[in-house]
N, C-alpha and C positions, 0 to 999 in steps of 0.2 A: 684470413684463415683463423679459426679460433685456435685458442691457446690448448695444446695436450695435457699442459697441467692444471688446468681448471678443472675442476671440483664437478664433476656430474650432480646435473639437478635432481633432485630428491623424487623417487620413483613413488606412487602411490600406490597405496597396499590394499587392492579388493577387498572389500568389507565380505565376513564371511555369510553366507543366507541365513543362517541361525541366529547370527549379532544382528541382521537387518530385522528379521521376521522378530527378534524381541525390540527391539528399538520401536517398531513402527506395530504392535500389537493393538493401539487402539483404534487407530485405522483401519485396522482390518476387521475388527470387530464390529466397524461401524460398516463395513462393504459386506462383510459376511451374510446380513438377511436377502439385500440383492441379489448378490450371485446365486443364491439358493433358491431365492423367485425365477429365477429367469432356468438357474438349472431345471429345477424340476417340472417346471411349467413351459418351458420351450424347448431346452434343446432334449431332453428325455423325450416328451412326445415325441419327438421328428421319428425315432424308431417305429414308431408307429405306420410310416406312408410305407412300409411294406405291404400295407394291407390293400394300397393300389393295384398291386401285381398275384393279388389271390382273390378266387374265393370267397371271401372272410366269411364266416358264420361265428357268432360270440359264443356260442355255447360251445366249441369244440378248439377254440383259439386260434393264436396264428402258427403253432406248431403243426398241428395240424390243418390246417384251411390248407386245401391246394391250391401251386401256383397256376395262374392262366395267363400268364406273359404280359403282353399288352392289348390284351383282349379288351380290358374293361376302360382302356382307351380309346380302342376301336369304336366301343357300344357311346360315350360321350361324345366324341367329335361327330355320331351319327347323329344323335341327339339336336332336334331345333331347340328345344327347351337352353338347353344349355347355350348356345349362340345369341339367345334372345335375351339370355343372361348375361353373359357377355357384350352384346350392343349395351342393354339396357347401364351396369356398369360403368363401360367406356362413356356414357354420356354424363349422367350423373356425376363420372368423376370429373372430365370435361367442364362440367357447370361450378362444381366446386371448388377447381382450378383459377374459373376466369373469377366469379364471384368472390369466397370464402376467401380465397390466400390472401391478398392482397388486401383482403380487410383490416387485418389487426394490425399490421405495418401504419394502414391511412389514422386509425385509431388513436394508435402509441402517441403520431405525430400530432395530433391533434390534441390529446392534454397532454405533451411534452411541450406546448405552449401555451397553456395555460401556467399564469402567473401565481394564483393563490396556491399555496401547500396544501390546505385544506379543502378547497373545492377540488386538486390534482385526487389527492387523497379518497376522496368520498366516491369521485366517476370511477376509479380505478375500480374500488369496492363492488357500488353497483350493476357493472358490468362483466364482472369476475366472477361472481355470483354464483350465474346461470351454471357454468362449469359443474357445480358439484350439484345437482340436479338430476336426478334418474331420469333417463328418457320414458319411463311411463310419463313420470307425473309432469314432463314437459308434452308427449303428445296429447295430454290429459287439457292441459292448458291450453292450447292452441286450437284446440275441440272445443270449447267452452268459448272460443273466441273466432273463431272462421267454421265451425259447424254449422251446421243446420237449424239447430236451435241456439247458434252462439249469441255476442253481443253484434255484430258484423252484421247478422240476417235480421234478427231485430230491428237493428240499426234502418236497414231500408225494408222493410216493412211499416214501420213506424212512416215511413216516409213514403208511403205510395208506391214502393219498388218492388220488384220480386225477390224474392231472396237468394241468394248464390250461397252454396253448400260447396265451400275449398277442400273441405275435406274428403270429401269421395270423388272430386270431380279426376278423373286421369290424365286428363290435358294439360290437367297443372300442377301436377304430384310434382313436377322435379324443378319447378320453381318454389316448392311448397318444402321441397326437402333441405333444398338449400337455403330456403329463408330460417330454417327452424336450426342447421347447424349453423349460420352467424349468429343467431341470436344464443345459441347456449355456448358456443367454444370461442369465439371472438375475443371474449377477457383471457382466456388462454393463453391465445397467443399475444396477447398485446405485452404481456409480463415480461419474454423473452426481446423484445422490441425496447422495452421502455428500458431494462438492464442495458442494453448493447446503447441505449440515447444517455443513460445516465456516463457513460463511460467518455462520452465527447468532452476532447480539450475545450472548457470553454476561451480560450482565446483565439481559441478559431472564429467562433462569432463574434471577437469583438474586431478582430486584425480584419475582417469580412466586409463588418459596419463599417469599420475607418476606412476601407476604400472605396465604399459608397456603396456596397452590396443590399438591396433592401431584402425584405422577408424568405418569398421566392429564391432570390439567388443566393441566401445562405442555406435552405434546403438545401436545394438543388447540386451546390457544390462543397457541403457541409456534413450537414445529415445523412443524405442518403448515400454518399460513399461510406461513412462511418458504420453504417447497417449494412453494407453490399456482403460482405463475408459470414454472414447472418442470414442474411436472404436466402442467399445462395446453399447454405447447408440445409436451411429447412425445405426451399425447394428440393433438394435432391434426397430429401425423406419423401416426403410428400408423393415424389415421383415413385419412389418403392413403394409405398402402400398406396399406390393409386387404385388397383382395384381393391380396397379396403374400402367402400363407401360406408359402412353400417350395417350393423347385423340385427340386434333391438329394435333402431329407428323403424326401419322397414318390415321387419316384423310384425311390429304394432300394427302397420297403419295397410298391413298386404290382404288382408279381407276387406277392406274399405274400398278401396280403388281397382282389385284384381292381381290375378299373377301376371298380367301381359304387363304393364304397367309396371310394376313394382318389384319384379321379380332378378334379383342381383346374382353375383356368387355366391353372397355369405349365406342365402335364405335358400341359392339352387344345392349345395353343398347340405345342408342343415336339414332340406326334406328328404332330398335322394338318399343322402347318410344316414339320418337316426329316424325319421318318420316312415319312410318306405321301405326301410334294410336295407336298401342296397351300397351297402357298406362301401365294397371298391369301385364302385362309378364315383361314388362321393369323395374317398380319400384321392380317386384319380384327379377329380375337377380340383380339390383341394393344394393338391403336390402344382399340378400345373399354373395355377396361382400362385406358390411359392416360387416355381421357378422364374415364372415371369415379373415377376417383384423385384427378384432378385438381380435379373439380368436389367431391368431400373434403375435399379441401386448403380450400377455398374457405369452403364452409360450415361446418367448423368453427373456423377462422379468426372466421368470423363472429360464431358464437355466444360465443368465446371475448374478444372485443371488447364484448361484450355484458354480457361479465363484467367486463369493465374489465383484463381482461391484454391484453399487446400481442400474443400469440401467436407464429406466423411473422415475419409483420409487421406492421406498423405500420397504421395509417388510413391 
C-alpha cells in the first residue's frame, strides 16, 4: 500500500493555446502557405461537385442551375464512352502498378550500393532530373526519338528496315505511356527510398556479414524490411490515386493515337466538362472518381493495418 502521507506527484499544468500558438509562431508560418494551397485549391473546390446534381449553366450559376437529382448519373453510367474510359484507366493503371512502382524502390537499391559518394551523387542527379520537366517538352522528346522521323526510324532505315512510328501506333500507347512515366518520375521516387535506406542501423549489415550473410541475404533480411513501412504507405497512396493516370501526358499524345486508345477519366471529364458543356455529366464522372479513390484510400489502409503497418493512418 502506498503511504497517505506521501506527497502527491506534481500535476502538470496545460499549456494555454495562446502561450502555445506564440511559442510555436514560426512553424506555423512556415505551414501557413500549405494549408492555404491545399485550402483554397482542394477542399473549397469540393463545393463545387454540387454541380453534379444540376443543370449547371455558368452564365446563370449554381444558385440558380436547377437541381436534376441523379439524372446526370443516369446519362454517364448510359454512356460507352465513359466505361471505355474506365477500362482504358483501370489498365493503364494496372501497367503502372506492376511496372512504375516498384521501380524506384529496385533504383534506390542499386546506388544505395554503390560505393563512391560522388558517382552515388551525380546518378541521384541525373535521374532526378527528368521530374521537373514539363510533359510537353518530355512528349516533345520522345517524338524526336520514337517518331516517325525520330532517331529510332532513322535508325532502321539507315539500315535496310522499315520504320516503326511508336508514336501513333495504338497497340503500344500504354507500353509507351508507361515507359515515358519511369523515365521522368523514377528519381522521384527513388529520393523517398534512399532517405528511409539512409536511415538503416548499419550494424545490421555488419552483425549480417559476421554470420556469413552474403549480398542477397542482407537485402533480403536487412533492406527490405527497413523500407516495408515505406512501401507500404506509398502503396496505399498509389492505390487512392489509381485512377489518377495523367491528364497532360495523354492530352498531348490523344490526337496521335485516337480517343479509343487514349481516352482516360481525366481527358473523359475534361471534354464532356469544359469542351462540350456538359458541365454535370462531367462534375458526375468527376465526384465518382473521387469517391472511388477514396473508398482506396480506405481499403488499403485496411489491409495494410492487417499487416501490422500504420499506413496513412493510424487505428
Amino acid at each position: 500500500m502506498s503511504d497517505p502521507k506521501a506527497p502527491n506527484p506534481p500535476r502538470h499544468r496545460r499549456v494555454p493555446l495562446r502561450v502555445r500558438l506564440r511559442n510555436n509562431w514560426v512553424m506555423l508560418a512556415l505551414m501557413a502557405p500549405g494549408l492555404l494551397f491545399f485550402l483554397f485549391f482542394f477542399y473549397v473546390p469540393m463545393l463545387g461537385n454540387v454541380i453534379a446534381f444540376q443543370d449547371y449553366q455558368p452564365f446563370i450559376g449554381f444558385k440558380d442551375s436547377p437541381l436534376v437529382g441523379l439524372a446526370n448519373f443516369q446519362e454517364l453510367f448510359a454512356d460507352p464512352a465513359f466505361w471505355e474510359a474506365v477500362r482504358n484507366t483501370l489498365a493503364f493503371a494496372a501497367l503502372q502498378l506492376i511496372f512504375f512502382f516498384p521501380a524506384p524502390l529496385a533504383l534506390a537499391l542499386l546506388i544505395n550500393s554503390l560505393v563512391s559518394p560522388r558517382i552515388k551523387k551525380f546518378v541521384q542527379s541525373v535521374v532526378y532530373l527528368p521530374h521537373f520537366i514539363s510533359w510537353v517538352l518530355v512528349v516533345a522528346l520522345f517524338q524526336q526519338v520514337l517518331g516517325g522521323a525520330g532517331l529510332f526510324s532513322n535508325y532502321l532505315r539507315d539500315h535496310g528496315m522499315s520504320a516503326l512510328d511508336v508514336m501513333t501506333d495504338p497497340d503500344t500507347f500504354s507500353l509507351l505511356i508507361t515507359g515515358q512515366v519511369i523515365w521522368k518520375d523514377i528519381g522521384w521516387g527513388m529520393i523517398i527510398y534512399l532517405a528511409a535506406l539512409a536511415s538503416v542501423d548499419q550494424s545490421l549489415y555488419e552483425s549480417a556479414a559476421v554470420d556469413g550473410a552474403g549480398r542477397w541475404r542482407r537485402m533480403w533480411h536487412v533492406t527490405l524490411p527497413a523500407v516495408r513501412g515505406v512501401t507500404i504507405m506509398l502503396l496505399v497512396l498509389r492505390l487512392g490515386d489509381v485512377l489518377s493516370v495523367g491528364f497532360e501526358q495523354f492530352l498531348l499524345q490523344r490526337d496521335a493515337v485516337g480517343a479509343r486508345a487514349s481516352e482516360v477519366l481525366d481527358t473523359y471529364i475534361y471534354y464532356h466538362g469544359v469542351v462540350y458543356g456538359d458541365w454535370g455529366v462531367g462534375a458526375a464522372a468527376g465526384l465518382v472518381k473521387g469517391v472511388v479513390g477514396a473508398l482506396m484510400i480506405y481499403g488499403a489502409n485496411k489491409v495494410a493495418h492487417a499487416f501490422g503497418e500504420h499506413g496513412v493512418y493510424s487505428k
